[in-house]
C-alpha positions in Angstrom: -60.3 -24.3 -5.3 -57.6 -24.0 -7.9 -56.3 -20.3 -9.0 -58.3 -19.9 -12.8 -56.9 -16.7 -14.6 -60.2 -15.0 -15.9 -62.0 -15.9 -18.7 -60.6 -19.6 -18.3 -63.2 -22.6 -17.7 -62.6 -24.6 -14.4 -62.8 -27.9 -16.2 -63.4 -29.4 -12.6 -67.1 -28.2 -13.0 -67.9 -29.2 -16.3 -68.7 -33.2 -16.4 -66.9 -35.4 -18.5 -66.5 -32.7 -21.3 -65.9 -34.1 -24.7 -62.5 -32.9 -26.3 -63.0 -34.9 -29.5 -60.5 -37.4 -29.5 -61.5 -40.7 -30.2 -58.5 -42.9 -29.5 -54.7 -43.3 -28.7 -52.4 -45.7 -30.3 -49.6 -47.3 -28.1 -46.6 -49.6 -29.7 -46.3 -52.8 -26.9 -43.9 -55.4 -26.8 -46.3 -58.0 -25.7 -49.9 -57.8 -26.8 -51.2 -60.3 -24.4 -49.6 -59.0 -21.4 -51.1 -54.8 -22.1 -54.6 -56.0 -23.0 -54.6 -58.1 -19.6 -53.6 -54.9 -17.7 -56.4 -52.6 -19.8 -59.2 -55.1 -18.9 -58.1 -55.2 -15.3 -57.2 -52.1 -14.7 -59.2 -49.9 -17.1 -62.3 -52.2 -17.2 -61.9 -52.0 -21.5 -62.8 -54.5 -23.6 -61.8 -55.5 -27.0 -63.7 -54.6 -29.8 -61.5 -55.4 -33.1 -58.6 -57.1 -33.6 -56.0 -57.9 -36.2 -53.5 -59.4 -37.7 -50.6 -56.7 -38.5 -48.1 -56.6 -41.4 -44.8 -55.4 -41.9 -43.3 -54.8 -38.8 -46.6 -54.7 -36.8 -47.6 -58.2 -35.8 -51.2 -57.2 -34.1 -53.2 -54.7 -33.4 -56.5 -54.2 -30.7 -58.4 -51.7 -30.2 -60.3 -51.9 -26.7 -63.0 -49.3 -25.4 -65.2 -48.6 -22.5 -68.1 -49.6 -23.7 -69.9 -46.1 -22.2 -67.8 -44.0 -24.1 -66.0 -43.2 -27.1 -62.6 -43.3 -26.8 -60.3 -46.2 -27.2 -56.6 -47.4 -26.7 -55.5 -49.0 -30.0 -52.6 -51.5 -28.8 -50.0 -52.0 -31.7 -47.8 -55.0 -31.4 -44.2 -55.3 -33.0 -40.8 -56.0 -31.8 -39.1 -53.3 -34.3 -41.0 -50.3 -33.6 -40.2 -47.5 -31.5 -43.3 -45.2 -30.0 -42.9 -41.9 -30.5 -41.3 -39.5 -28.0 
């Protein structure tokens, strides 16, 4: 059992708490390639998809569909993610 200081919640019995967040957005190079590994991997599926503009070429937002939080995948060759 891990070390809690008092008055902290041991997450490790609390099940699947919800924090809120609904998605993260990640830049790829190759949109094809990162949904492949997110259906394998992650068992996700699409559930929208785009066509970008500017300097984003696609976009794809896939999602278990038991919960409800989802990777948006943002294609384009000229952006950077964010440190």
């Amino acid at each position: 059992m891990p070390d809690i200081k008092p008055g902290a919640q041991d997450m490790s019995e609390t099940p699947h708490p919800d924090r809120g967040l609904t998605h993260v957005a990640l830049v790829v190079r190759d949109l094809d390639r990162s949904r492949a590994f997110y259906e394998t991997f992650a068992g996700l599926s699409a559930t929208h998809e785009r066509q970008g503009a500017g300097p984003i070429n696609r976009v794809v937002w896939m999602a278990d569909p038991h919960t409800r939080f989802a990777v948006v995948l943002v294609e384009s060759d000229a952006l950077r993610d964010t440190p």
